[in-house]
N, C-alpha and C positions, 0 to 999 in steps of 0.2 A: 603616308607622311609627306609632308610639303619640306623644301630642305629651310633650313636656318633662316637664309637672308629672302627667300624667296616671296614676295608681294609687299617687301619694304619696299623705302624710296633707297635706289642703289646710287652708284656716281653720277652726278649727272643724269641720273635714272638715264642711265644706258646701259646695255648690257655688255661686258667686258668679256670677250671669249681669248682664251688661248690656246692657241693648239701644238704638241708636240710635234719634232721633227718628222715624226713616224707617223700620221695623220696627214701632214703637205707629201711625203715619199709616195703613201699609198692612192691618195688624191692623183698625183701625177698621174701614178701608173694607172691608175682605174680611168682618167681623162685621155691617155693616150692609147686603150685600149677600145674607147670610145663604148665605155658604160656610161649609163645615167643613173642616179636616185641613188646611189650607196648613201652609208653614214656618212664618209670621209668627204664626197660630193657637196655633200648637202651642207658641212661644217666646212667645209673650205667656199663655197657658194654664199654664204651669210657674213663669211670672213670677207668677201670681195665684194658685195652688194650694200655693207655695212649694216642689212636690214636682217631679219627672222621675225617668228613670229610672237618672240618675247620682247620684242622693241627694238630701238638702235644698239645697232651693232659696233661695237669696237674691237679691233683685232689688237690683242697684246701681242709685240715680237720684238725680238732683240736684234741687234749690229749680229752678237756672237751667234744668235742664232741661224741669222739669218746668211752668216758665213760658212756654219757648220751646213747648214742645208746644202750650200752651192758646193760644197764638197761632197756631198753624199749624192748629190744626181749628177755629178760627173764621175767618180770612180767608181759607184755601185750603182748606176743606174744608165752609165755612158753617154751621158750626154753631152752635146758639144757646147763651146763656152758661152757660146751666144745663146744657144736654145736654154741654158740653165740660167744664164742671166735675166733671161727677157722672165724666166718665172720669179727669180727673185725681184726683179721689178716691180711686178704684179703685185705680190704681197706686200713688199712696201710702200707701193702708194693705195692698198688696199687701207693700209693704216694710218697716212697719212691722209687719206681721203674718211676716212669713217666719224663718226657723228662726236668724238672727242679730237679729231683732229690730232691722233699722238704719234709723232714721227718713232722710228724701234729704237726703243729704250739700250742707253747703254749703263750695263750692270755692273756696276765697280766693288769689286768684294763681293758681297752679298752673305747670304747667313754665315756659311763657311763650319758652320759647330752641327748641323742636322747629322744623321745617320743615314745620306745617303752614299750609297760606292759609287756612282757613276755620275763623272764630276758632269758630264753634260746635261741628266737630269736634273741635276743639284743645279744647274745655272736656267734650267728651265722651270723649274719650282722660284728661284729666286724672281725669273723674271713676273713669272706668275701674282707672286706678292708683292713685287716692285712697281706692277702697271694694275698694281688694284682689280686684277684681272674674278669674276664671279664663278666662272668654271676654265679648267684645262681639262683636255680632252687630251687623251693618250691611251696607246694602245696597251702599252705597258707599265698597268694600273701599281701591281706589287714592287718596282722598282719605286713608285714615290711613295709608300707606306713605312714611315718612323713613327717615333715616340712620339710628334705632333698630332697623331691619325687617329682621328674616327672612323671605322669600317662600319658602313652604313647599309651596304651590302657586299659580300662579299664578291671579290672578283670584279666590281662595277662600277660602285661609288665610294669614295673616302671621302672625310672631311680634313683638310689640314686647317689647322688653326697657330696663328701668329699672337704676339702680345695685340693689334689693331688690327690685324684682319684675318677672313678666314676667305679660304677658297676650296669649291667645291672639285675634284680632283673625279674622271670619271671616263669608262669606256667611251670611244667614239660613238657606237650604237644608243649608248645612255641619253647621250646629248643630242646626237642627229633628233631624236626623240623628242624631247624638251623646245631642240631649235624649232620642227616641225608644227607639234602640236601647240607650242607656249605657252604650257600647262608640267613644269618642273614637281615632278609625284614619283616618289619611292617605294619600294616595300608592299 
């Protein structure tokens, strides 16, 4: 089964990826361990190249997330403030340079009424739907599954759906997948 939106004309027929905190964490660590080809490589590599093999790439990311990040590779990953900055760099001019040109969105409110407990996913879902973003990628698929959720496979892919839009919510593995082959197939 091919997902929802997939072989429409998207935004600017670009492809909008978002990736959760826990994707750039593991990215890091798997870059500084000096692996190649994981999922997380390959979704953070499309993120900074702007390109995959679904078309132009655009990286959706937030001010908060992108704060929360530079907290989390310095206390839980010890990084010094420099080496965490020059990465949060990277990401944002990943997305100020990508083929919509979108500097990181700042999320004011945002749904606030979903069923999710953990207010930092809940601001990456919002961001998700706020930068019109086509898939988030995350590793911890069951924390964004509410009452908006299509379970498409379980453990893998959701569907969330908004009054205007829907975003495709799904393992890093899911998507490395999708990114690689640019051929979005389910089930």
């Amino acid at each position: 089964m091919a997902l929802p939106w997939y072989g429409r004309e998207r935004s600017g027929d670009v492809f909008r990826l978002c990736l959760d905190l826990n994707v750039w964490c593991a990215a890091t660590i798997a870059e500084g361990f000096g692996r190649s080809g994981t999922a997380v490589l390959t979704l953070a590599a499309a993120a900074h190249s702007g390109r995959c093999e679904l078309g132009p790439t655009q990286l959706v990311v937030s001010w908060g997330m992108l704060d929360r990040l530079g907290l989390v590779l310095r206390r839980e990953l010890g990084m010094e403030v420099d080496e965490a900055g020059a990465v949060l760099a990277r990401i944002k001019t990943a997305a100020e340079l990508g083929p919509a040109a979108m500097e990181p969105l700042v999320v004011l409110g945002g749904t606030g009424v979903l069923a999710i407990r953990d207010t930092e996913d809940l601001h990456v879902l919002d961001v998700a739907v706020a930068g019109r973003a086509d898939v988030l990628a995350t590793a911890n698929l069951r924390d964004f599954v509410n009452y908006r959720s299509e379970v498409l496979v379980p453990g893998r892919v959701v569907l969330h759906r908004t009054a205007d839009h829907e975003v495709v919510i799904a393992h890093p593995g899911e998507v490395a997948r999708w990114v690689r082959t640019g051929e979005i197939r389910i089930g």
